[in-house]
PQR file with spaces between the fields and no chain letter, atoms N, CA, C, O and H, PARSE charges and radii, in Angstrom:
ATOM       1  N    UNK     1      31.147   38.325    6.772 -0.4000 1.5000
ATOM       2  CA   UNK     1      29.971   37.484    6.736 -0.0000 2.0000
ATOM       3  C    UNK     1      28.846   38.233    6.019  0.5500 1.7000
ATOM       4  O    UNK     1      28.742   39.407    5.666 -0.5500 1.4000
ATOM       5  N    UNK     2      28.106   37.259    5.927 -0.4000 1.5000
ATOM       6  CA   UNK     2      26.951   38.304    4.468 -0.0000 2.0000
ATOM       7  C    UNK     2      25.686   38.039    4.921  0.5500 1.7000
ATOM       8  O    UNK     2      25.434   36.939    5.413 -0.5500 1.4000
ATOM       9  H    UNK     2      28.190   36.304    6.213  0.4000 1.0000
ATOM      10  N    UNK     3      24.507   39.255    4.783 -0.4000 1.5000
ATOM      11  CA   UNK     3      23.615   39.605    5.648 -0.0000 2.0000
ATOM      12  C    UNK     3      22.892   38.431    4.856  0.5500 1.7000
ATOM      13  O    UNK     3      23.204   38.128    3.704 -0.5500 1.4000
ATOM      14  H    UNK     3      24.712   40.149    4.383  0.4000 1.0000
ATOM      15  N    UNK     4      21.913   37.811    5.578 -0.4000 1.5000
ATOM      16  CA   UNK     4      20.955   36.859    5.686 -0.0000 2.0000
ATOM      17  C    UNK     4      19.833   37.481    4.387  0.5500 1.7000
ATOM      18  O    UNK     4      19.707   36.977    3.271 -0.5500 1.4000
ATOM      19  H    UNK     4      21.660   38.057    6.514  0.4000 1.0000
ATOM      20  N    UNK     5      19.182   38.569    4.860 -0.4000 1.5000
ATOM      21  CA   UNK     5      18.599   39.270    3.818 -0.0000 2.0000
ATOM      22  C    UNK     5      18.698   38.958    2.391  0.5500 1.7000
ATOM      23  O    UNK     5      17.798   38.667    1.604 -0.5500 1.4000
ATOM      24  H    UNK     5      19.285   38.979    5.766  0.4000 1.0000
ATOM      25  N    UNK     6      19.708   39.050    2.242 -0.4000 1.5000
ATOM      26  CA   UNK     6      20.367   39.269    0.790 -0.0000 2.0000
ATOM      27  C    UNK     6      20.526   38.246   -0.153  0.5500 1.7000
ATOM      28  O    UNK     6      20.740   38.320   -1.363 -0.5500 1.4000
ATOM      29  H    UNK     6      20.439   39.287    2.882  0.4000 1.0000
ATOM      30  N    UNK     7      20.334   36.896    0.882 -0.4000 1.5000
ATOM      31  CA   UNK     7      20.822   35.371    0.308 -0.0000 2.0000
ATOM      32  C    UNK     7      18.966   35.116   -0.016  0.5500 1.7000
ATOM      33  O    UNK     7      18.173   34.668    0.812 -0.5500 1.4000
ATOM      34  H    UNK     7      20.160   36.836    1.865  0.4000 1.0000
ATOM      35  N    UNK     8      18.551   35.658   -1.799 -0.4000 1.5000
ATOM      36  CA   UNK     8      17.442   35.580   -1.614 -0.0000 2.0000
ATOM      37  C    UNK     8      17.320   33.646   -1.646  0.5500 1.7000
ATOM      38  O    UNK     8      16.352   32.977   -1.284 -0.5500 1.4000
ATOM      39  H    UNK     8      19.195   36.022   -2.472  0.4000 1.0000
ATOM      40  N    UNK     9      18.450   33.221   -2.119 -0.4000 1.5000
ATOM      41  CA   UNK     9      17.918   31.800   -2.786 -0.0000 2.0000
ATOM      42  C    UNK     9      17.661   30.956   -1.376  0.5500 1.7000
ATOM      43  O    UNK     9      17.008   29.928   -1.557 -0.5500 1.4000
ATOM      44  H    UNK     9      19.237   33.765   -2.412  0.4000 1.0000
ATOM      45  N    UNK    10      18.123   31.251    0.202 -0.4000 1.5000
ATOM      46  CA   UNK    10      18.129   30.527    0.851 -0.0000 2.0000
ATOM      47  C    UNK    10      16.291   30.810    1.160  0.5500 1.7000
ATOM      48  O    UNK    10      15.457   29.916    1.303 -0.5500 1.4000
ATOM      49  H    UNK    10      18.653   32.086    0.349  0.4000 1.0000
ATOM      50  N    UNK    11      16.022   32.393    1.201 -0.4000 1.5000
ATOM      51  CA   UNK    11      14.458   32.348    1.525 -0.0000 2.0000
ATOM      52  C    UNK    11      13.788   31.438    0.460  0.5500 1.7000
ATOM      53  O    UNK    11      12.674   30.937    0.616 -0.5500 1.4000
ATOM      54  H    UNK    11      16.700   33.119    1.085  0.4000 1.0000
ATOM      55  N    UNK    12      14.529   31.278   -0.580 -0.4000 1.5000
ATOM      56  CA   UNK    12      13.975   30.179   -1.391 -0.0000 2.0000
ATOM      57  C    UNK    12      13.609   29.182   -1.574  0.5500 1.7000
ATOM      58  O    UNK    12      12.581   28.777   -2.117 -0.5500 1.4000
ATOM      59  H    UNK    12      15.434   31.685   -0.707  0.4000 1.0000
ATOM      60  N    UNK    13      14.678   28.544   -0.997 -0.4000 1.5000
ATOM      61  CA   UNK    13      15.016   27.170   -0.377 -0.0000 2.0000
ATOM      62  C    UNK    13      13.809   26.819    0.854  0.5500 1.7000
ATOM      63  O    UNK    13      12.963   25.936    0.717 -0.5500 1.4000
ATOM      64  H    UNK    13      15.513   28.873   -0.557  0.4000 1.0000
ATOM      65  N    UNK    14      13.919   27.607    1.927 -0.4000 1.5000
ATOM      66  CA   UNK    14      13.287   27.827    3.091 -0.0000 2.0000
ATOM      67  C    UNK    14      11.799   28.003    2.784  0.5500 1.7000
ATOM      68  O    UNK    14      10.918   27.586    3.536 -0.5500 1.4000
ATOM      69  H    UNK    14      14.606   28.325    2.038  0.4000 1.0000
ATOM      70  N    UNK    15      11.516   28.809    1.339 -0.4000 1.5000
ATOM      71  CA   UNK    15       9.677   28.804    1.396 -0.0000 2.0000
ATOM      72  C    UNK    15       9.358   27.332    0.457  0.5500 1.7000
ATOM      73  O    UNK    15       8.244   26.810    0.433 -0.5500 1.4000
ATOM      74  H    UNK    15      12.232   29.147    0.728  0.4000 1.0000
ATOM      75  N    UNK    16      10.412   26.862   -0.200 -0.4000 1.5000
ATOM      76  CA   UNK    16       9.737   25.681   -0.978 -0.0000 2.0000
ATOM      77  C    UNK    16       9.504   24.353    0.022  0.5500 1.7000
ATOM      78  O    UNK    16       8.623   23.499   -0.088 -0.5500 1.4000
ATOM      79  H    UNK    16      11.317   27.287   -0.180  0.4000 1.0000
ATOM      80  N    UNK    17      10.630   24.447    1.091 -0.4000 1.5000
ATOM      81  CA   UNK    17      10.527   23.204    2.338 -0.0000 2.0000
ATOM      82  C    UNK    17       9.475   23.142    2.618  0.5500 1.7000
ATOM      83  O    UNK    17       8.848   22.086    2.542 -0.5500 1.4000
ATOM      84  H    UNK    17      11.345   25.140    1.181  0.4000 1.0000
ATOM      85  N    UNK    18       8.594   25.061    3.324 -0.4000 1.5000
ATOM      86  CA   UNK    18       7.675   25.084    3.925 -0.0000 2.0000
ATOM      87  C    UNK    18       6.532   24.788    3.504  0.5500 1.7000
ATOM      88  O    UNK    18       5.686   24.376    4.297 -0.5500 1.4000
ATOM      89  H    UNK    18       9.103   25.920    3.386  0.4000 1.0000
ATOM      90  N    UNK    19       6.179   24.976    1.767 -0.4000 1.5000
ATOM      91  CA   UNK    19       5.138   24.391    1.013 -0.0000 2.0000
ATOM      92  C    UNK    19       5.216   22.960    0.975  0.5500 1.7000
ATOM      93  O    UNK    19       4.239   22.230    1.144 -0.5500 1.4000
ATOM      94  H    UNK    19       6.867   25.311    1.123  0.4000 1.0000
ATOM      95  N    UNK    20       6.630   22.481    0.704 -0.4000 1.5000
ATOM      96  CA   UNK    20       6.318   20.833    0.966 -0.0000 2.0000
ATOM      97  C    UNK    20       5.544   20.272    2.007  0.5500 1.7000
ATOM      98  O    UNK    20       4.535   19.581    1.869 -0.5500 1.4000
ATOM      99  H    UNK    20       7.424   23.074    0.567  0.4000 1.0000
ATOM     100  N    UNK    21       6.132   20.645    3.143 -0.4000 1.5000
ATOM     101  CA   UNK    21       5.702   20.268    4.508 -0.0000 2.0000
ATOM     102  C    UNK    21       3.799   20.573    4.962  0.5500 1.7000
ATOM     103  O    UNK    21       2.964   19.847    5.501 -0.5500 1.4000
ATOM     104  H    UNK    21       6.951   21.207    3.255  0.4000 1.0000
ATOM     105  N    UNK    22       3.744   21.958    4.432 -0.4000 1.5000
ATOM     106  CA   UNK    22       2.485   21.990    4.086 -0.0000 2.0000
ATOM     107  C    UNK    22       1.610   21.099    3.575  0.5500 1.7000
ATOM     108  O    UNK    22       0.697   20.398    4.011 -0.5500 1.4000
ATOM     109  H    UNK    22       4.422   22.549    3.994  0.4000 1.0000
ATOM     110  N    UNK    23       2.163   21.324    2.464 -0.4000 1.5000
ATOM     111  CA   UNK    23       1.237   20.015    1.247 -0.0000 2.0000
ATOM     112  C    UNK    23       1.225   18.160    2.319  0.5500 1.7000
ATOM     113  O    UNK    23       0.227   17.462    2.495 -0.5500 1.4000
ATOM     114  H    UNK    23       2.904   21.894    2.110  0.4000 1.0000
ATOM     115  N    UNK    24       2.263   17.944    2.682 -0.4000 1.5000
ATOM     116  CA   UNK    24       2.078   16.732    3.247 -0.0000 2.0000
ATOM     117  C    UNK    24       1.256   16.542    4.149  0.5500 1.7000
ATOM     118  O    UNK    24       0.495   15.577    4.218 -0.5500 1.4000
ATOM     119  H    UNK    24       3.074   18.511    2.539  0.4000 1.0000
ATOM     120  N    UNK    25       1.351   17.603    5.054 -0.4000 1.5000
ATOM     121  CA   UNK    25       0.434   17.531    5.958 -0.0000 2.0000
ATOM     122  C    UNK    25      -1.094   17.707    5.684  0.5500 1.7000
ATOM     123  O    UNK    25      -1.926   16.911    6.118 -0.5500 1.4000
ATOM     124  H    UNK    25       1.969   18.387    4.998  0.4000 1.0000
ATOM     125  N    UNK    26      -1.437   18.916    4.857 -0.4000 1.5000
ATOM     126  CA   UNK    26      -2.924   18.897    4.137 -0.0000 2.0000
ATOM     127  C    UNK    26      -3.249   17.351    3.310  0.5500 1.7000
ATOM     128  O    UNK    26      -4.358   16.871    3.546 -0.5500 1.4000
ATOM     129  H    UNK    26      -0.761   19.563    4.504  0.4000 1.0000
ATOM     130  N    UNK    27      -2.640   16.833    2.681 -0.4000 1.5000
ATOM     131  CA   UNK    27      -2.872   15.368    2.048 -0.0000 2.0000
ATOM     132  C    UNK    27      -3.154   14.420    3.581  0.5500 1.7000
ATOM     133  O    UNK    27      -4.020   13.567    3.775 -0.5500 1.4000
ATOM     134  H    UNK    27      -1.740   17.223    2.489  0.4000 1.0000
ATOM     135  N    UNK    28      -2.338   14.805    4.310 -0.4000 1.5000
ATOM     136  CA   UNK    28      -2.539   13.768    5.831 -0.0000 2.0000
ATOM     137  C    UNK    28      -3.492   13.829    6.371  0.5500 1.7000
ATOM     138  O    UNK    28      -4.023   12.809    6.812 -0.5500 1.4000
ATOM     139  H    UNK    28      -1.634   15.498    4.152  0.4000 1.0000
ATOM     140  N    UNK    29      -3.943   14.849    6.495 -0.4000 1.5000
ATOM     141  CA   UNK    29      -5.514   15.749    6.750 -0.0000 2.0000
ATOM     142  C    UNK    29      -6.519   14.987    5.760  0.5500 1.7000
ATOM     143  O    UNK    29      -7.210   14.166    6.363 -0.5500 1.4000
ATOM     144  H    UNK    29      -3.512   15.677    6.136  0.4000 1.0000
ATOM     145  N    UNK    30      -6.703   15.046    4.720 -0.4000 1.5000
ATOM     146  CA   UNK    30      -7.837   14.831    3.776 -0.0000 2.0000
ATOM     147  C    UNK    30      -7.570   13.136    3.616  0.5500 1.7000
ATOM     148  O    UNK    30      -8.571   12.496    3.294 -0.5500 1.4000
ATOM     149  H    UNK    30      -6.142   15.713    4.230  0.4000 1.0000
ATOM     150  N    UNK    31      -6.453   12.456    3.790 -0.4000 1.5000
ATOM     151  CA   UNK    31      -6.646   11.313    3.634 -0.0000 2.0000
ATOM     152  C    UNK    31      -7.406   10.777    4.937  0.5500 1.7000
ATOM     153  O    UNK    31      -8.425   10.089    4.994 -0.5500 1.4000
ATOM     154  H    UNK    31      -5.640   12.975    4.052  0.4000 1.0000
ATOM     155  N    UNK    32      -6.676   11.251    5.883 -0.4000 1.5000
ATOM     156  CA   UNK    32      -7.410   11.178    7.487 -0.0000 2.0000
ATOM     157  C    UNK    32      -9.160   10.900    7.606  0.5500 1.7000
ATOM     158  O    UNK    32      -9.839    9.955    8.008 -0.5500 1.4000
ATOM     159  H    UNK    32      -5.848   11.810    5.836  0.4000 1.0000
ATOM     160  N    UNK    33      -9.509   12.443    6.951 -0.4000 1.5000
ATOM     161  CA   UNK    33     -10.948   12.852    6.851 -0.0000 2.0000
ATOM     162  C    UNK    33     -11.549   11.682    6.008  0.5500 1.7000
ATOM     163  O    UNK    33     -12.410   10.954    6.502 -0.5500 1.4000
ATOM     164  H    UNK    33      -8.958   13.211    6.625  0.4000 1.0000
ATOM     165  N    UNK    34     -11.102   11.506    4.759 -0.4000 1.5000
ATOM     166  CA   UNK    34     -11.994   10.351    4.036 -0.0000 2.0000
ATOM     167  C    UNK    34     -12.040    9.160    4.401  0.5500 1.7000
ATOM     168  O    UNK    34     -12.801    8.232    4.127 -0.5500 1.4000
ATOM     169  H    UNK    34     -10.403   12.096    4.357  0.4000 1.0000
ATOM     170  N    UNK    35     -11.339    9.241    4.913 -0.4000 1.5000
ATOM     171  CA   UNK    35     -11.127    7.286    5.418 -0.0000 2.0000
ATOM     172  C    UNK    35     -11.563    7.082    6.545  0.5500 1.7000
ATOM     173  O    UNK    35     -11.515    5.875    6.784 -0.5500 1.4000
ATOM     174  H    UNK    35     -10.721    9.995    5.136  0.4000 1.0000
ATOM     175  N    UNK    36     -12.157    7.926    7.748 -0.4000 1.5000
ATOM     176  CA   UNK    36     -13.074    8.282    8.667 -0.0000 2.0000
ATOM     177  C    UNK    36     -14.200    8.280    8.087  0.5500 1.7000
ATOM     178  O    UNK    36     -14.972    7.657    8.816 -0.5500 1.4000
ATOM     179  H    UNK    36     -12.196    8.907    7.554  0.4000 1.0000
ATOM     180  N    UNK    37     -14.706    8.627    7.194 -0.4000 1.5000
ATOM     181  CA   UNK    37     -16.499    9.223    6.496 -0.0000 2.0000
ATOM     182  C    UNK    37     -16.248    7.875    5.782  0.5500 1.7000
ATOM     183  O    UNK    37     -17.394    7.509    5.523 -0.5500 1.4000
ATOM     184  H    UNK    37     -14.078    9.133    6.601  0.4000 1.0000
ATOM     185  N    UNK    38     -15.527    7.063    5.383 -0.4000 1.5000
ATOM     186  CA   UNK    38     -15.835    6.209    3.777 -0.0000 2.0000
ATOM     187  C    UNK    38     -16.790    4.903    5.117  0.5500 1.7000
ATOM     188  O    UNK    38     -16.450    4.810    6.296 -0.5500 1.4000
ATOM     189  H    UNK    38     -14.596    7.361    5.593  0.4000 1.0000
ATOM     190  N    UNK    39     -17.614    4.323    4.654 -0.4000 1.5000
ATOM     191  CA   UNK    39     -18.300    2.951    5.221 -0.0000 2.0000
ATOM     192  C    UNK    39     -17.205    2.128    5.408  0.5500 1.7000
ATOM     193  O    UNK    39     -16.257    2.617    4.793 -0.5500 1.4000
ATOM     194  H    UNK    39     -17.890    4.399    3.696  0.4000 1.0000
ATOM     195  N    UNK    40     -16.918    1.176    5.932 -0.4000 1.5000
ATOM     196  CA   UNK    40     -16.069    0.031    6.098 -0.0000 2.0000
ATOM     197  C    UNK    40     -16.595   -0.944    4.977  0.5500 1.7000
ATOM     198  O    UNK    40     -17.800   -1.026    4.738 -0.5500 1.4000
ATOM     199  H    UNK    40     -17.689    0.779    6.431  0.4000 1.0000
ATOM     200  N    UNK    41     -15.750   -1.602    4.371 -0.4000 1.5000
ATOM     201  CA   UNK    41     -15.851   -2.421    3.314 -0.0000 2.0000
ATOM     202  C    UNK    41     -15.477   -3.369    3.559  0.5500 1.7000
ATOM     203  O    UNK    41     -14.319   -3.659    3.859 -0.5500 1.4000
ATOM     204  H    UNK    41     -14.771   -1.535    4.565  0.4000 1.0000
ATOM     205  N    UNK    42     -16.995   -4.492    3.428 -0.4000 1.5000
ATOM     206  CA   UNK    42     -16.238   -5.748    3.904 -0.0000 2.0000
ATOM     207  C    UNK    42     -15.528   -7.103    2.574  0.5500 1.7000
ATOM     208  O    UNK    42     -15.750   -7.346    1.388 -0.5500 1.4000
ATOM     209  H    UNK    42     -17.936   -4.255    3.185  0.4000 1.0000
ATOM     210  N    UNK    43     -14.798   -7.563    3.450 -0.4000 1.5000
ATOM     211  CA   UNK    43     -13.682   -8.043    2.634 -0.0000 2.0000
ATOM     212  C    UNK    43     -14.252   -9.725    1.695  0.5500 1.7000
ATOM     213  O    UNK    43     -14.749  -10.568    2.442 -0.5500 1.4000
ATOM     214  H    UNK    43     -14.617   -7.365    4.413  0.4000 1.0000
ATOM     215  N    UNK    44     -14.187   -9.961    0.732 -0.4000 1.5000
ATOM     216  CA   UNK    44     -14.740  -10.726   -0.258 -0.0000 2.0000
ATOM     217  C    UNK    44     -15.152  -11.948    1.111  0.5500 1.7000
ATOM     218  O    UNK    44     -14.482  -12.196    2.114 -0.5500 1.4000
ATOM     219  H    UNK    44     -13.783   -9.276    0.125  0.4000 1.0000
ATOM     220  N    UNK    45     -16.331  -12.470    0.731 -0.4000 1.5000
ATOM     221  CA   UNK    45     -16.741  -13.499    1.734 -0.0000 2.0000
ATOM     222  C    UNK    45     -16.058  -14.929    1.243  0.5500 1.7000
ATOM     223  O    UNK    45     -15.751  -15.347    0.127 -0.5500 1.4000
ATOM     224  H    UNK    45     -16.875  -12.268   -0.084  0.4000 1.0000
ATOM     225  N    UNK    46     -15.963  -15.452    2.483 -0.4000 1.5000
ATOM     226  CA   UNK    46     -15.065  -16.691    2.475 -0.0000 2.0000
ATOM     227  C    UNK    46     -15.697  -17.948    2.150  0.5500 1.7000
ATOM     228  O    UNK    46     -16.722  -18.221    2.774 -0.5500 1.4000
ATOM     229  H    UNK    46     -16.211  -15.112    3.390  0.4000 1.0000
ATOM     230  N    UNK    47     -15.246  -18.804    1.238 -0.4000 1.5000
ATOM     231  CA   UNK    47     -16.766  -19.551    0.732 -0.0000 2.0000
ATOM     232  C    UNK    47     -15.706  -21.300    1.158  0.5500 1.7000
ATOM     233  O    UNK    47     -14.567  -21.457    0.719 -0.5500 1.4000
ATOM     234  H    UNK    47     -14.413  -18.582    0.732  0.4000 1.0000
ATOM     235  N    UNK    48     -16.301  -22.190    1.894 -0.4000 1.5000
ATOM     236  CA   UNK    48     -15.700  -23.373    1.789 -0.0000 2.0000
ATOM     237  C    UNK    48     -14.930  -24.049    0.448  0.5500 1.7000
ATOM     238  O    UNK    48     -15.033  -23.810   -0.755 -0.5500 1.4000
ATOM     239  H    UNK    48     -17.226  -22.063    2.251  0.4000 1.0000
ATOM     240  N    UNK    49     -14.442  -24.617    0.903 -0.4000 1.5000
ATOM     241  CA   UNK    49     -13.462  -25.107   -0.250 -0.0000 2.0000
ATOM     242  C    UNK    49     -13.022  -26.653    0.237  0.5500 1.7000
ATOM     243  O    UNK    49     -12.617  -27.078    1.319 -0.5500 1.4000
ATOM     244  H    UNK    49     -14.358  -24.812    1.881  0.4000 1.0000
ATOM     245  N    UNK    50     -13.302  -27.342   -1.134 -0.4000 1.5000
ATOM     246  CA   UNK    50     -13.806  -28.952   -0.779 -0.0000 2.0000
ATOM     247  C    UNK    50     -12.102  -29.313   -1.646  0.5500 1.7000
ATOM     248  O    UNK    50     -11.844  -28.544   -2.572 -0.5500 1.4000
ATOM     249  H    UNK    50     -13.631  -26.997   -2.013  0.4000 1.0000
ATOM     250  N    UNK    51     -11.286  -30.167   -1.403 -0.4000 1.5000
ATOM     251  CA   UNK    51     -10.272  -30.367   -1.561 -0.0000 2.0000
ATOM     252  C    UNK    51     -10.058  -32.306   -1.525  0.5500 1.7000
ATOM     253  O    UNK    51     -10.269  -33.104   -0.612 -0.5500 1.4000
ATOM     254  H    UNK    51     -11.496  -30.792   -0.650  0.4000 1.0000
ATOM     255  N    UNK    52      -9.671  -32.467   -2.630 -0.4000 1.5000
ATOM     256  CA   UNK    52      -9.673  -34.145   -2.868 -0.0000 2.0000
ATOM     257  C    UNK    52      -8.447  -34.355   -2.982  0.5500 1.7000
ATOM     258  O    UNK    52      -7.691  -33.746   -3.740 -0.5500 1.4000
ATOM     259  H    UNK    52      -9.500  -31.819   -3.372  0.4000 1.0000
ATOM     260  N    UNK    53      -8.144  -35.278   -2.196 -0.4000 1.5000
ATOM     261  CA   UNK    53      -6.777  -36.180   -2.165 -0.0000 2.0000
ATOM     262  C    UNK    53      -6.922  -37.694   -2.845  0.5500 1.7000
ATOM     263  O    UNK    53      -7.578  -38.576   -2.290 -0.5500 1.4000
ATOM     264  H    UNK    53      -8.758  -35.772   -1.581  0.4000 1.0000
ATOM     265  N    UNK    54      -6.496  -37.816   -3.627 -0.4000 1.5000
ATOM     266  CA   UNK    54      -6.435  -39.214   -4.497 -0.0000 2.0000
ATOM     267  C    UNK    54      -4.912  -39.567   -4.013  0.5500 1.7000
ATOM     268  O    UNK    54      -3.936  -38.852   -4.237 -0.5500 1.4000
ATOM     269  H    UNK    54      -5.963  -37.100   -4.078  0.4000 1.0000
ATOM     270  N    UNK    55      -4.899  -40.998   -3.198 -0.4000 1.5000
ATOM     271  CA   UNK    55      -3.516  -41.644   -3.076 -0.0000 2.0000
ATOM     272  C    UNK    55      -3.189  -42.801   -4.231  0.5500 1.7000
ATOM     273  O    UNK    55      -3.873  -43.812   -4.384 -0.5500 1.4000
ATOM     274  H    UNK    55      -5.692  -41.579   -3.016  0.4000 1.0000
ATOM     275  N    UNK    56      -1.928  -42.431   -5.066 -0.4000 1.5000
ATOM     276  CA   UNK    56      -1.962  -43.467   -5.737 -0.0000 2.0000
ATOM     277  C    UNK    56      -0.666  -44.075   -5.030  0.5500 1.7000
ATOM     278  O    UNK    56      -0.004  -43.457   -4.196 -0.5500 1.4000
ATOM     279  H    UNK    56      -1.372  -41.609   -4.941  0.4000 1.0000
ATOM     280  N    UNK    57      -0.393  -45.364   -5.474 -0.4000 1.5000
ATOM     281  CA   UNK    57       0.778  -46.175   -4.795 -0.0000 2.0000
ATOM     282  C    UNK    57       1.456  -46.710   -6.183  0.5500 1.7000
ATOM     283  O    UNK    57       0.795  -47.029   -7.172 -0.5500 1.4000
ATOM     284  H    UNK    57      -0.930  -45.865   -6.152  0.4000 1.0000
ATOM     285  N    UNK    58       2.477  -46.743   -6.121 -0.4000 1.5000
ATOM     286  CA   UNK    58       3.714  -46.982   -7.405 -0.0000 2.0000
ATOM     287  C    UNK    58       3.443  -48.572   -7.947  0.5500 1.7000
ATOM     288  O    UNK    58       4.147  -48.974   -8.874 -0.5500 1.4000
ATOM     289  H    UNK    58       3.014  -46.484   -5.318  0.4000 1.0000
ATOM     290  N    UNK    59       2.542  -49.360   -7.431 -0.4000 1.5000
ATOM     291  CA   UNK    59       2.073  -50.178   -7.956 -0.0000 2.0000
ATOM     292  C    UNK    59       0.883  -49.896   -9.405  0.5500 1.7000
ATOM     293  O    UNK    59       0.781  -50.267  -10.574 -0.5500 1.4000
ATOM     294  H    UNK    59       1.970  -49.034   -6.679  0.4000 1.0000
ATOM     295  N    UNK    60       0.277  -49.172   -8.609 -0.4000 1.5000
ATOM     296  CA   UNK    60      -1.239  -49.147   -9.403 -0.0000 2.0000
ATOM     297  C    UNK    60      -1.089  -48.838  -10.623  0.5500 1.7000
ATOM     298  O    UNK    60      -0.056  -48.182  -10.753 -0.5500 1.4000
ATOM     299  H    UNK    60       0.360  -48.871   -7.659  0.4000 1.0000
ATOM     300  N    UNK    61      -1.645  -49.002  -11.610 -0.4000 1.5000
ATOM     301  CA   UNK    61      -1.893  -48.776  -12.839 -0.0000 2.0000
ATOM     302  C    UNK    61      -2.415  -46.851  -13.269  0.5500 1.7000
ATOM     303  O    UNK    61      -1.928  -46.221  -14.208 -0.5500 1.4000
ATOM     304  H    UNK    61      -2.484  -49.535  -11.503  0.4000 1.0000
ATOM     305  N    UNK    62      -3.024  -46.534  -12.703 -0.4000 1.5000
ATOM     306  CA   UNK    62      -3.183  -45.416  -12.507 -0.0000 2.0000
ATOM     307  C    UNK    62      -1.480  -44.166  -12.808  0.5500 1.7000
ATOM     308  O    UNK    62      -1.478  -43.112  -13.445 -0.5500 1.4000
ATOM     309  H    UNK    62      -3.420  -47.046  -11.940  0.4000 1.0000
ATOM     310  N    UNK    63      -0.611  -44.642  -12.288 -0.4000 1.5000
ATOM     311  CA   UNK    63       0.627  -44.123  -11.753 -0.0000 2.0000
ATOM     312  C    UNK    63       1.154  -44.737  -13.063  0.5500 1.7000
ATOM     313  O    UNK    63       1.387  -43.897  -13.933 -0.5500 1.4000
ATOM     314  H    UNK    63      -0.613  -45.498  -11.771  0.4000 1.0000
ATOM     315  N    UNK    64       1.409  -46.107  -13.414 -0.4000 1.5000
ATOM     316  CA   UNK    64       1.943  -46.112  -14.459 -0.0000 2.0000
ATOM     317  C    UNK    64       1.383  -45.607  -16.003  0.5500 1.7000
ATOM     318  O    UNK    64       2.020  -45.477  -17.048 -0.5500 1.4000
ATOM     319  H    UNK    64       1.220  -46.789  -12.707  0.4000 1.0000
ATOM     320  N    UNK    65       0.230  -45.425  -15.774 -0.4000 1.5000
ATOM     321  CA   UNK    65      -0.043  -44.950  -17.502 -0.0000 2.0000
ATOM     322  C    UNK    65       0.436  -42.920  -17.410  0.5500 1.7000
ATOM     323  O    UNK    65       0.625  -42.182  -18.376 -0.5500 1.4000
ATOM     324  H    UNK    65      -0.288  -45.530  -14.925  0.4000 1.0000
ATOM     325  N    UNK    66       0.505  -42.536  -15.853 -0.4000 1.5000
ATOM     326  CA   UNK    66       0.821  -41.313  -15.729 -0.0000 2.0000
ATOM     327  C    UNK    66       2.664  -40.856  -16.167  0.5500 1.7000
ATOM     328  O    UNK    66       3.235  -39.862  -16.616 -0.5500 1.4000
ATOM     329  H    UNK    66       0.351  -43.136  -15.068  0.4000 1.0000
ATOM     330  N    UNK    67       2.975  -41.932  -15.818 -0.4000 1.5000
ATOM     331  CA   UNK    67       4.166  -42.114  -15.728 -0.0000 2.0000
ATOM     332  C    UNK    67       4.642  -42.388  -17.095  0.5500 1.7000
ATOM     333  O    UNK    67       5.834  -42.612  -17.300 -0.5500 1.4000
ATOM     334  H    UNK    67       2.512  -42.740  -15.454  0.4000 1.0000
């Protein structure tokens, strides 16, 4: 079996995980922090909305020149 020491690529392996894990967590942190401090933003205001229904009936003239 072969000394641990020696396998530099696994300390390799093992310090690049630990910078990942790092980095995610510092981004988790600072996204955390800003989005705590940012004001709340309020969301586009809701404005009425007027909506027309025209019934035509398969008689009317209306329907046939559409038609």
């Amino acid at each position: 079996m072969s000394d641990w020491t020696s396998l530099w690529y696994v300390w390799l392996i093992l310090l690049l995980v630990f910078l990942l894990l790092l980095c995610g967590v510092s981004a988790s942190c600072v996204k955390f922090c800003c989005r705590k401090k940012r004001l709340p933003v309020e969301p586009f205001p809701r404005h009425p909305c007027d909506l027309t229904v025209i019934g035509i009936d398969s008689d009317s003239t209306a329907h046939s020149t559409v038609t």
